[in-house]
C-alpha positions as CSV (number, residue, x, y, z in Angstrom):
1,X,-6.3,11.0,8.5
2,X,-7.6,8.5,11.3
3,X,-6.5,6.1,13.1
4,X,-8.3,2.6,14.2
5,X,-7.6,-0.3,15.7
6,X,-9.4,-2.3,12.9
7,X,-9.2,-4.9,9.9
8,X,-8.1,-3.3,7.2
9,X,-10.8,-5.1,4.9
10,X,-13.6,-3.8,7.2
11,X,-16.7,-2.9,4.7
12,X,-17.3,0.5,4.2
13,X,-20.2,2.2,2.1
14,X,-19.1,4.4,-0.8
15,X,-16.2,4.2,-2.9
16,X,-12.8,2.4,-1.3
17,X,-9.5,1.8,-2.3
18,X,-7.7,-0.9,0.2
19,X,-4.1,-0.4,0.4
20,X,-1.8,-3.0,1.7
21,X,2.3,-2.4,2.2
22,X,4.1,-3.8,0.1
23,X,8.1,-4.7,-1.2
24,X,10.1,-4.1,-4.3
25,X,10.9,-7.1,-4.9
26,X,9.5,-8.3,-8.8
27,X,9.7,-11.7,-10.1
28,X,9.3,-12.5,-13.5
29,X,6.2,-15.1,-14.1
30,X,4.8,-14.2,-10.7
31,X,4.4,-10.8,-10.1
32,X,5.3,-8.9,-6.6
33,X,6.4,-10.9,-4.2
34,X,3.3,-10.7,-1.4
35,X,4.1,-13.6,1.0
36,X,3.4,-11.7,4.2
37,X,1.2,-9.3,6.5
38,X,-1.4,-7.5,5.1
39,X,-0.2,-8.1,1.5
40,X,-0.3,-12.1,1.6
41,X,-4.1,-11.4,2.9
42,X,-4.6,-9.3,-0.3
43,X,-3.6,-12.0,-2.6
44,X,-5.9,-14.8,-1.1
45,X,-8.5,-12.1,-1.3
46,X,-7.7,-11.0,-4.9
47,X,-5.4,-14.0,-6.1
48,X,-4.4,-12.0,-9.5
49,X,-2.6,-8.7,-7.3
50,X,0.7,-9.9,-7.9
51,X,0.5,-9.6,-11.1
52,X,-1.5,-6.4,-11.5
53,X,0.7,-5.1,-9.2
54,X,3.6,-6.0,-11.2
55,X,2.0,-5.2,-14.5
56,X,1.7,-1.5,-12.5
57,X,5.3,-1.4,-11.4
58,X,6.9,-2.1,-14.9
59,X,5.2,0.3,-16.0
60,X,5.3,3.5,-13.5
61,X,8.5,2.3,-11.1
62,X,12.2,2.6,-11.5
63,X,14.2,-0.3,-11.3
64,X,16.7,-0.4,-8.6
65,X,18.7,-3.6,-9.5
66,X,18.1,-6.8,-11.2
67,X,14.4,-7.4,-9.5
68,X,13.9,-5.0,-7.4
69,X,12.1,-1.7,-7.8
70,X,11.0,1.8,-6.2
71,X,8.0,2.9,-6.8
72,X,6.0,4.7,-3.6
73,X,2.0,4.3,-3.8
74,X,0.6,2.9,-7.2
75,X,-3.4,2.4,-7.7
76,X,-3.7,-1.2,-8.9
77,X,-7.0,-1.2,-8.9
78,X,-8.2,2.3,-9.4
79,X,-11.9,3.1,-7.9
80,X,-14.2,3.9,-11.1
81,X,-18.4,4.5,-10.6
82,X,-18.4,1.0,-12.2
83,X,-15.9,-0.6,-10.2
84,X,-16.4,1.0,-6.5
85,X,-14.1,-1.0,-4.8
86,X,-10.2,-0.7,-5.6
87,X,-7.1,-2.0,-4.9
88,X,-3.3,0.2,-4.0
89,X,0.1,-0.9,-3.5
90,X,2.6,1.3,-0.8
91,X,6.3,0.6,-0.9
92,X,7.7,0.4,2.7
93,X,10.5,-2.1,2.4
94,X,12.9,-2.1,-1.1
95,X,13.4,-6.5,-0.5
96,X,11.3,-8.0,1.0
97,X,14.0,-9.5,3.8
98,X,14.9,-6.1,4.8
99,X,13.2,-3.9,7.3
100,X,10.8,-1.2,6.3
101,X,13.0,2.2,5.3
102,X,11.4,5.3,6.4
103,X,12.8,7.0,3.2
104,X,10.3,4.9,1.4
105,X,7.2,5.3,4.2
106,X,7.9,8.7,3.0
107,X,7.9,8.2,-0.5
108,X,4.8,6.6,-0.6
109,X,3.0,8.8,1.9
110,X,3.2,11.9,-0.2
111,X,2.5,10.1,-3.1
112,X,-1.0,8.7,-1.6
113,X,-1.7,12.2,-0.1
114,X,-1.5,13.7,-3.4
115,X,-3.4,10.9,-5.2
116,X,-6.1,11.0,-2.2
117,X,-6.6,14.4,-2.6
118,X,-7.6,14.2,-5.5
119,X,-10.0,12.0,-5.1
120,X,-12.1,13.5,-1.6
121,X,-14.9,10.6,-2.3
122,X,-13.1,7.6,-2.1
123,X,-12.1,6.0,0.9
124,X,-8.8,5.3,1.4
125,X,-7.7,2.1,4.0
126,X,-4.2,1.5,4.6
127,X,-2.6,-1.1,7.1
128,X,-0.6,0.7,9.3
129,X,3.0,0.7,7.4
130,X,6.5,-0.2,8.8
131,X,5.3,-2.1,12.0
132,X,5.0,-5.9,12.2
133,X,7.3,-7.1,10.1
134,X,8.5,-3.9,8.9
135,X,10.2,-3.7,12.4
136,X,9.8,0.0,13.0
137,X,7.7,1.5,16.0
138,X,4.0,3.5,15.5
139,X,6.2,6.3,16.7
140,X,8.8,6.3,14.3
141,X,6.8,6.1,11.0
142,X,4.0,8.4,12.2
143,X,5.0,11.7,11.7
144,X,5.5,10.5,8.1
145,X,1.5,10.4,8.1
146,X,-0.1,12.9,9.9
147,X,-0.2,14.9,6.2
148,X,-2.7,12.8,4.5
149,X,-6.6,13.6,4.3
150,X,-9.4,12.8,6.3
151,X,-10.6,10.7,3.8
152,X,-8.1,7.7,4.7
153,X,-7.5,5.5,7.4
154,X,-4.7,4.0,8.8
155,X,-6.0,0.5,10.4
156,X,-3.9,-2.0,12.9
157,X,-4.3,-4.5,14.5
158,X,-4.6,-4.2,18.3
């Protein structure tokens, strides 16, 4: 794992997956609710993500309450030969008014370590999670990610 002060969206050559942090938060007709950070970003990049993302967490998260859902790391988007650029979701916050939970960070992290591993030729770009609007410190959410792979990258901005 690596750490840059960089934009997450940053080009790279081979096979990617961009990851952005994300909420539990699931409305029905629009999708996951992705109004901030990184997130909002992906959705004017990719304006269909709330949906897929949704579409991803019906299927493979539990529901908490009413609209809101646990779920960890899903590939929205997975990376295929044909499609070399994909798209991830990581839980850090359950609402999206609440500040990130490290119980989730964790959540998440192991299951993107697993799923990376898996997968040693795609890249894998995460913004860093929990900070910003998350609220939490570098310091307190990064011994929840010194585990993953060399083959993904935690970017911030600086």
């Amino acid at each position: 794992m690596e750490i840059l002060a960089e934009d997450l969206w940053k080009p790279v050559r081979g096979q990617v997956m961009y990851i952005v942090t994300t909420n539990g938060c699931v409305q029905k007709g629009r999708g996951l609710i992705m109004g901030a950070g990184a997130a909002k970003e992906a959705v004017r990049r990719y304006p269909d993500i709330e949906k897929w993302s949704a579409s991803s967490i019906l299927k493979n998260g539990v529901q908490v309450e009413g609209w809101l859902y646990r779920y960890g790391f899903l590939p929205v988007l997975p990376v295929t030969p044909e499609q070399p650029v994909g798209l991830g979701i990581f839980q850090a916050k359950l609402h999206f008014k609440h500040p990130s939970s490290l119980d989730l960070i964790r959540q998440s992290a192991q299951m993107l370590q697993e799923y990376s591993k898996a997968r040693p030729e795609v890249h894998f770009r995460l913004n860093f999670p929990g900070i910003g609007l998350g609220g939490l410190s570098k310091d307190a959410v990064l011994p929840l990610l010194v585990f993953l792979p060399d083959n993904v990258t935690i970017c911030y901005r600086s």
